[in-house]
C-alpha positions as CSV (number, residue, x, y, z in Angstrom):
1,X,-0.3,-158.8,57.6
2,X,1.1,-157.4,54.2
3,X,-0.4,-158.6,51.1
4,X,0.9,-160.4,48.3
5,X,-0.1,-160.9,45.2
6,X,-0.9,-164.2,44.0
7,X,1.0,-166.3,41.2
8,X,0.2,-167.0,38.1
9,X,-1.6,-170.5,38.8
10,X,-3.0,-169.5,42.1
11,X,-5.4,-167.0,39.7
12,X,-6.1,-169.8,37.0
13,X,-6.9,-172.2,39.4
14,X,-9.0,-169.7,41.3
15,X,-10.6,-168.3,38.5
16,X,-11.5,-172.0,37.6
17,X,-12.6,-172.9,40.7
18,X,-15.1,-170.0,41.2
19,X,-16.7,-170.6,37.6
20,X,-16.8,-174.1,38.6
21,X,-18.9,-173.0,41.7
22,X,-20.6,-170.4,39.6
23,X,-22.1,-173.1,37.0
24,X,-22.8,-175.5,39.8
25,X,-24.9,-173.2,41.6
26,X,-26.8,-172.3,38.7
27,X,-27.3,-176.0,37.9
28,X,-28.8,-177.4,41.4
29,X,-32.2,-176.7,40.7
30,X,-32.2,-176.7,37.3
31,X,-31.2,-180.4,35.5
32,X,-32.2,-178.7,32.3
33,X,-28.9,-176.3,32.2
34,X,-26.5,-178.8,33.5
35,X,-25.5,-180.0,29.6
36,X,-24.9,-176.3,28.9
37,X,-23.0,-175.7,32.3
38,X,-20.8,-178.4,31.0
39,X,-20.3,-177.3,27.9
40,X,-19.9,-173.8,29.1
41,X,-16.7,-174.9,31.0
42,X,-15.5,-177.6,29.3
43,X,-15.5,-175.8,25.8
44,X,-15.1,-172.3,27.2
45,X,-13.2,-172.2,30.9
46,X,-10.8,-175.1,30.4
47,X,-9.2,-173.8,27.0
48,X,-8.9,-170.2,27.7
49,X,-6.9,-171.2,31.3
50,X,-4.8,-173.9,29.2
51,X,-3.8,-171.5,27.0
52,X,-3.2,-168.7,29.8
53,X,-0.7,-171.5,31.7
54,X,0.9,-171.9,28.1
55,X,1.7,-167.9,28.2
56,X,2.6,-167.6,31.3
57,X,5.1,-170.8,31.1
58,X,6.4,-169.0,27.9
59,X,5.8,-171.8,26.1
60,X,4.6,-169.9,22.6
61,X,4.9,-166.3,21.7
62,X,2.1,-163.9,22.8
63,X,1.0,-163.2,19.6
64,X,0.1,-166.5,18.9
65,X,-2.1,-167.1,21.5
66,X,-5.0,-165.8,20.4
67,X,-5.1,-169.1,18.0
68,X,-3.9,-171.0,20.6
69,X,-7.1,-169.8,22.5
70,X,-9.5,-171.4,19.5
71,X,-7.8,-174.1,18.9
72,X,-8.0,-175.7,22.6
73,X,-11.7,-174.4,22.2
74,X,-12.2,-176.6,18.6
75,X,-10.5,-179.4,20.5
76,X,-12.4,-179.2,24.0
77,X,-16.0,-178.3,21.6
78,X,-14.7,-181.8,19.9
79,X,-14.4,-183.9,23.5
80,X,-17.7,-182.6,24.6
81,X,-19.4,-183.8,21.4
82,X,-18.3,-187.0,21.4
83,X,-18.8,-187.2,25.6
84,X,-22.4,-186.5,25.2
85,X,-23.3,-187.8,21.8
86,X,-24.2,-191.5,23.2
């Protein structure tokens, strides 16, 4: 069996899914962390493999995405306020 390297998205979604499991497991026994888990991937995880899928779909130039990178991050740090303020 050769292998092959994996796509683009195969590694985002990868990578998302293992801190997804990474967070979870860290959460189970411990209610207490689960607001920061969230927040850890919500304003953290989610923008930085946005703004990798932007990149990669040459969507914006690579020097710009280092401010693409905190602006997802303001935006996602914005949804998580308002999802947890009530």
């Amino acid at each position: 069996m050769t292998r092959r390297k994996l796509q683009g998205p195969s590694l985002i979604a990868a990578a998302i899914l293992i801190w997804a499991l990474l967070l979870w497991f860290l959460s189970v026994n411990n209610p207490g962390f689960l607001p920061i888990a969230r927040a850890f991937f919500i304003v953290l995880i989610l923008p930085v493999a946005v703004a990798e899928w932007i990149k990669m779909k040459g969507l914006v130039s690579p020097d710009k995405i280092f401010a693409i990178r905190w602006g997802l991050s303001a935006v996602a740090l914005a949804v998580w306020f308002f999802m947890n303020r009530g």
